[in-house]
C-alpha positions as CSV (number, residue, x, y, z in Angstrom):
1,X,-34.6,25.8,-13.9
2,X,-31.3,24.8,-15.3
3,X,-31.2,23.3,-18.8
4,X,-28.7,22.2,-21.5
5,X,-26.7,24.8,-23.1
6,X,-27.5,24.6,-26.9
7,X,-24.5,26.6,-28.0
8,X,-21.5,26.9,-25.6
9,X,-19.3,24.3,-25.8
10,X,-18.4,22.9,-22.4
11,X,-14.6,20.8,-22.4
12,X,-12.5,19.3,-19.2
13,X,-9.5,17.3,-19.7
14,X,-9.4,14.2,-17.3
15,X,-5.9,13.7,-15.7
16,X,-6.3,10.3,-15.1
17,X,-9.0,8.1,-16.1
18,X,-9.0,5.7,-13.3
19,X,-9.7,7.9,-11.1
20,X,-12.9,8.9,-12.8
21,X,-14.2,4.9,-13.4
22,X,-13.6,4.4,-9.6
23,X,-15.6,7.3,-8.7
24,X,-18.7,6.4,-10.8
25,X,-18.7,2.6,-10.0
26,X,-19.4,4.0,-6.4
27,X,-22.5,5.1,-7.2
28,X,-23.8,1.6,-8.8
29,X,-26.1,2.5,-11.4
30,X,-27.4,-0.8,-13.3
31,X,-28.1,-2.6,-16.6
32,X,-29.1,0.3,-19.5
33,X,-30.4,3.0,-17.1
34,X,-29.5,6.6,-17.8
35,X,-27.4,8.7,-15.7
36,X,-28.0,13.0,-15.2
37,X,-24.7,14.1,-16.1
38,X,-24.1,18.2,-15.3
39,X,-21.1,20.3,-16.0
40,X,-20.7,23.7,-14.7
41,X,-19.2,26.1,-13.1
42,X,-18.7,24.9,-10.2
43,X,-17.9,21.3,-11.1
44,X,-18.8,17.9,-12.7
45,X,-21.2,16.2,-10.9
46,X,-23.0,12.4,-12.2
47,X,-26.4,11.7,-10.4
48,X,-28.3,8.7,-10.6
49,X,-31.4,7.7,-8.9
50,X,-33.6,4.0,-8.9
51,X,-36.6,3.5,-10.4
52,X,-38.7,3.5,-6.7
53,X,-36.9,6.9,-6.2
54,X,-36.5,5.7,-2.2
55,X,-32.3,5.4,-3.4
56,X,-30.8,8.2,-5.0
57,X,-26.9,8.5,-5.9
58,X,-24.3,11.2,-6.9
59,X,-20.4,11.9,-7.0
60,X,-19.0,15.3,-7.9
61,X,-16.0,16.8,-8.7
62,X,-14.4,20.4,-8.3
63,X,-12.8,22.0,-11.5
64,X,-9.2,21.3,-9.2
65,X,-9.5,18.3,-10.5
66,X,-9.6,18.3,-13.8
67,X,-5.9,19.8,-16.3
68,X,-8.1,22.0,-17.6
69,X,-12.0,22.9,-17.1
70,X,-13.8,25.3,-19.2
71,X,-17.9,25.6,-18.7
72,X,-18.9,28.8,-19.1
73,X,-22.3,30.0,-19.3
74,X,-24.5,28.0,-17.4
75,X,-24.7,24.5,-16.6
76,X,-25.2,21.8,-19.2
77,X,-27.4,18.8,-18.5
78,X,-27.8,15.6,-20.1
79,X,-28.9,12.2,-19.9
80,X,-26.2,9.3,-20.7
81,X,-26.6,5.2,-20.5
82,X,-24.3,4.5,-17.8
83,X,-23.0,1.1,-19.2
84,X,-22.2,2.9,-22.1
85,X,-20.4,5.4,-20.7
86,X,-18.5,3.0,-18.3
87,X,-17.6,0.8,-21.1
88,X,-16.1,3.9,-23.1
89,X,-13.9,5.0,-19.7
90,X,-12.8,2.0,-19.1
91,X,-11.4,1.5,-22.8
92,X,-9.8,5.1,-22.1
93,X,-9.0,4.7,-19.0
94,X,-6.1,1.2,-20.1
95,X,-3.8,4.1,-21.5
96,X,-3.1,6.2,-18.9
97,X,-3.5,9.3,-21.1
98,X,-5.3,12.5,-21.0
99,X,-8.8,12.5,-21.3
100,X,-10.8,14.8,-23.1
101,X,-14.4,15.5,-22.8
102,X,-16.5,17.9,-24.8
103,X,-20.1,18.9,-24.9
104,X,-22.2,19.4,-26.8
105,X,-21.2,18.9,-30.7
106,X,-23.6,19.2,-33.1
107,X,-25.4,16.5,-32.4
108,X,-25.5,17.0,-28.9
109,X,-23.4,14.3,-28.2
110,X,-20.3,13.7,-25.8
111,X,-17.3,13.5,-27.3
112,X,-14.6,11.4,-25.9
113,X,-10.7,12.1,-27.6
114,X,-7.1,10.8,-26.3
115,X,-4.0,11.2,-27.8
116,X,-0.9,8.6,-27.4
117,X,1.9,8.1,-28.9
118,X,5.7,8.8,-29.0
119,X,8.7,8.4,-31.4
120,X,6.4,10.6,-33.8
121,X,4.5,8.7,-34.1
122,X,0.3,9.5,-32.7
123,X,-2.2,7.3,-32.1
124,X,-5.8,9.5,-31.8
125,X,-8.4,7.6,-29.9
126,X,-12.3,8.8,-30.0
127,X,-15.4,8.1,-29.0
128,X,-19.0,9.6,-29.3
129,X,-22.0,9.0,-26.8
130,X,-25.6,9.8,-27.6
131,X,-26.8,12.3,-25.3
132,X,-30.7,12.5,-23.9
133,X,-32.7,15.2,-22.7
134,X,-33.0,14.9,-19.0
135,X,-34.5,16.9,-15.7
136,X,-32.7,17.3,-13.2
137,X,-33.7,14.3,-10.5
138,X,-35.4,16.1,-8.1
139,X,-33.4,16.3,-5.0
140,X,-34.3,13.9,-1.9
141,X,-32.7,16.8,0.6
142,X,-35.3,19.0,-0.5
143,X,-37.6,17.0,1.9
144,X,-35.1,17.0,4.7
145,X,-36.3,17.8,8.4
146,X,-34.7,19.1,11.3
147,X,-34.1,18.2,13.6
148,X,-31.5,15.7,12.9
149,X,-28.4,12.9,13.5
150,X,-25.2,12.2,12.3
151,X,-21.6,10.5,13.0
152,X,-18.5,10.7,11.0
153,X,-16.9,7.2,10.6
154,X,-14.1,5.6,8.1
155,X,-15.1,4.5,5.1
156,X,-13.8,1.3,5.4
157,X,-15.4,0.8,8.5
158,X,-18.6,1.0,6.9
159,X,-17.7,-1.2,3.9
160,X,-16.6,-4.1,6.6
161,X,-19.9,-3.4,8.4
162,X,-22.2,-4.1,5.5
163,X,-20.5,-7.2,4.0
164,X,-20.1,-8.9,7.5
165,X,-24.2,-7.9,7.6
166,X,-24.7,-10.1,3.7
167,X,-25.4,-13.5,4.9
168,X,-28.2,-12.6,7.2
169,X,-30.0,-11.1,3.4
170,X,-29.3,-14.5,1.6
171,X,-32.3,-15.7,0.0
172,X,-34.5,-12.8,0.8
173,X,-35.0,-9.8,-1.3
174,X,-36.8,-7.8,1.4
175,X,-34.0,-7.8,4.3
176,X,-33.5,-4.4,6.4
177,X,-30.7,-3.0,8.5
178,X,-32.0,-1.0,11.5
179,X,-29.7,1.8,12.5
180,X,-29.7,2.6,16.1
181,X,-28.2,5.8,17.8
182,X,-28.6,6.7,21.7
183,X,-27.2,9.2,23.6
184,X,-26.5,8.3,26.4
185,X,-24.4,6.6,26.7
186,X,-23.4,7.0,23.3
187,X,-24.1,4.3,21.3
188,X,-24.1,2.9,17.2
189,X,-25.0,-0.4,16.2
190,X,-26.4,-2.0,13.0
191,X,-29.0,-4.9,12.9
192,X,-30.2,-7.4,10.3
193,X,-32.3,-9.6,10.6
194,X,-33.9,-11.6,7.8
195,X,-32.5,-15.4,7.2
196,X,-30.5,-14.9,10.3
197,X,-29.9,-12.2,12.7
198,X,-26.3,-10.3,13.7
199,X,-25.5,-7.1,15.6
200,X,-22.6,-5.2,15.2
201,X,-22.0,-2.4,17.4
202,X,-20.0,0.4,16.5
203,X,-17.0,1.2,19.2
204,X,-17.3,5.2,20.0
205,X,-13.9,5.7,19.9
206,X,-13.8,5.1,16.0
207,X,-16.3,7.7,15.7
208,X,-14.6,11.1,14.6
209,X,-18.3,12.7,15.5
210,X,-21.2,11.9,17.1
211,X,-24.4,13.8,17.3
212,X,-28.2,12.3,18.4
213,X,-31.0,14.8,18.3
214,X,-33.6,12.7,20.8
215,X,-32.5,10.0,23.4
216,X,-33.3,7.6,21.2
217,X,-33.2,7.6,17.4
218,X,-34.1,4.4,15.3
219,X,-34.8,3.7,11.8
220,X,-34.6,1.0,9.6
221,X,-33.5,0.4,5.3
222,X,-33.4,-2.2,2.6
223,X,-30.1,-3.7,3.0
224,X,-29.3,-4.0,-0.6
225,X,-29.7,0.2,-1.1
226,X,-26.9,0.0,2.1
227,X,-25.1,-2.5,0.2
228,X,-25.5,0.0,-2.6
229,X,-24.1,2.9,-0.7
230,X,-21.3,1.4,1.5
231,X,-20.0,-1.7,-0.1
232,X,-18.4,0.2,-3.7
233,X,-16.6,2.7,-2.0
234,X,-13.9,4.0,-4.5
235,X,-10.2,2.5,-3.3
236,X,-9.4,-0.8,-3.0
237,X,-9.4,-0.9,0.9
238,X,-11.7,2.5,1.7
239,X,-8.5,3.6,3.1
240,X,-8.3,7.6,2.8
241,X,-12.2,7.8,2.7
242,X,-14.5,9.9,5.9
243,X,-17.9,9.0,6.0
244,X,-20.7,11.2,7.3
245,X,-24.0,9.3,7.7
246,X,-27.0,11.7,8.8
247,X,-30.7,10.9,9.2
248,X,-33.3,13.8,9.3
249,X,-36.5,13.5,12.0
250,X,-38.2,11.5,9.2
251,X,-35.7,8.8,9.1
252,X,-34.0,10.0,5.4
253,X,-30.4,9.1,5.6
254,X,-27.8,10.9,3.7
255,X,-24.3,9.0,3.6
256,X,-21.6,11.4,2.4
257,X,-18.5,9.6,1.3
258,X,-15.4,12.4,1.2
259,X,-13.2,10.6,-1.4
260,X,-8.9,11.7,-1.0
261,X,-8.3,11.1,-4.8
262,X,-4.4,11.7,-4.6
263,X,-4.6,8.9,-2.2
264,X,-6.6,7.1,-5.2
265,X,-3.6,8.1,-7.6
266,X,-0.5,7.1,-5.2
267,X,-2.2,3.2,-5.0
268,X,-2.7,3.3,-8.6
269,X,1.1,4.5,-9.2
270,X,0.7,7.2,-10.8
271,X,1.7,10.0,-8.4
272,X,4.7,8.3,-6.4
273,X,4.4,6.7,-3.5
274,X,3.9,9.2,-0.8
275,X,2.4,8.1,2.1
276,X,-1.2,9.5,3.0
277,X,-1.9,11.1,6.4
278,X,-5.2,13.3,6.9
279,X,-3.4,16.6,7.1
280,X,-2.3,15.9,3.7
281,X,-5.7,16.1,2.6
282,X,-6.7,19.0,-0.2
283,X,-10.0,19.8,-0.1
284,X,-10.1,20.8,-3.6
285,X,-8.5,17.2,-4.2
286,X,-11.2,15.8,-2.8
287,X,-14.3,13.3,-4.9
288,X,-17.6,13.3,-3.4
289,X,-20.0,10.6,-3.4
290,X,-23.2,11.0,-1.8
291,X,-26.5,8.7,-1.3
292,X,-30.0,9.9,-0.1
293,X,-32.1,6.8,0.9
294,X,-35.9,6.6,2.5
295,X,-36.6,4.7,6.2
296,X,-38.8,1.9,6.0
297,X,-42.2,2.6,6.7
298,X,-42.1,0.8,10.1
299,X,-39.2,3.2,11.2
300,X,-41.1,6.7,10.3
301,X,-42.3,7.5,13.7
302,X,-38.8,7.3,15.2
303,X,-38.5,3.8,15.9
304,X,-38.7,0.4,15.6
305,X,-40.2,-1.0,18.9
């Protein structure tokens, strides 16, 4: 089991800090709940899941990222309050300054340091978060079944999808989307249907991949965890952002939002203005932000009818 390193300091220096807020207001974790925040190796990943456990949350990024990334040793896991550690990036993240993050000091705590300044003259900024003891959330994937579904789609499609789909849920907290693949012939549509009804089909030839395991595959979710999973997709128009949405034979649905963070950086005006194109894309360069959610009941034996 992987725990928090009580004696090797972990420390990354965050390029830009805009980048970082955008990525974890995708994943929409609410009020004073804690966060699972885990720095390794292999990268800094931010997991979050709600209180049902039926909605889980995640983004990570690769050590490529980051000026400089040193976690050696092991991972280190720890529990934050989101709000608080949005509030504290967001304070940061006005400068436009380097960003550095260390963990643990000795009171197992993150530390939070930028320096500004010119003319010699040096303004430090700091900040220290209380740190908790957490578990790692145990992973809904672990449960996944074979044999299963998927389509790659634009981000922004999905984002369009899902708010066009918001005034069928107005005035109920209970309103699903059922998500409908078929074969043949190929075919994608969301439904909702709650204080009104609307279906939106999907045109195939938006779909960079397709892929239905049975003739007919049908499940349905809560449209607010969809709401949570497609509607804050980092950039201000989901432009530069593939989408990979998979459901297992049980109806769990992984969405898998690949996040082109230069592309982030160019519309903040940081990095120039180059123009993005998909062969442009670095994989290394690349946030991910991931959901797991759980089908409806009425949708666990494969469909809705």
């Amino acid at each position: 089991m992987v725990t928090p390193s009580q004696h090797t300091l972990a420390s990354v220096k965050v390029p830009n800090v805009r980048v970082l807020v955008q990525m974890l207001q995708a994943i929409k974790c609410t009020g004073k709940q804690y966060c699972t925040v885990l720095m390794g190796p292999e990268g800094l990943s931010v997991r979050w899941e709600i209180d049902s456990k039926t909605l889980q949350s995640s983004i990570f990024l690769r050590p490529q990222m980051f000026s400089e990334y040193q976690c050696s040793g092991g991972v280190r896991v720890f529990g934050l309050q989101f709000n608080h550690l949005m509030d504290t990036l967001q304070v940061f993240a006005s400068s436009g300054h380097e960003l550095v993050l260390k963990y643990p000091n000795a009171n197992m705590q993150l530390e939070c340091q930028m320096n500004e300044g010119g003319n010699g003259s040096v303004v430090n900024m700091y900040a220290q978060l209380d740190s908790q003891e957490m578990p790692i959330p145990k992973d809904l994937s672990d449960y996944w079944q074979d044999p299963s579904s998927y389509f790659l789609i634009p981000g922004s499609l999905l984002k369009e999808t899902i708010e066009d789909l918001e005034w069928t849920a107005i005035g109920s907290n209970n309103s699903t989307v059922e998500v409908r693949m078929q074969r043949q012939p190929r075919r994608l549509s969301f439904t909702a249907q709650a204080a009104g009804s609307l279906q939106i089909d999907f045109p195939v030839g938006d779909l960079g991949g397709f892929s239905c395991a049975e003739a007919l595959v049908c499940f349905s979710y809560k449209y607010k965890n969809l709401r949570t999973a497609l509607s804050n997709i980092p950039q201000k128009d989901a432009t530069g952002v593939s989408s990979k949405v998979s459901i297992d034979a049980q109806g769990l649905m992984k969405i898998t939002h690949m996040v082109n963070l230069q592309h982030i950086m160019d519309q903040e005006g940081f990095m120039g203005q180059a123009a993005y194109t998909e062969s442009q894309v670095d994989i290394s360069r690349t946030g991910i932000v991931s959901f797991m959610m759980v089908a409806e009941e009425e949708g666990a034996d494969g469909s809705n009818d």
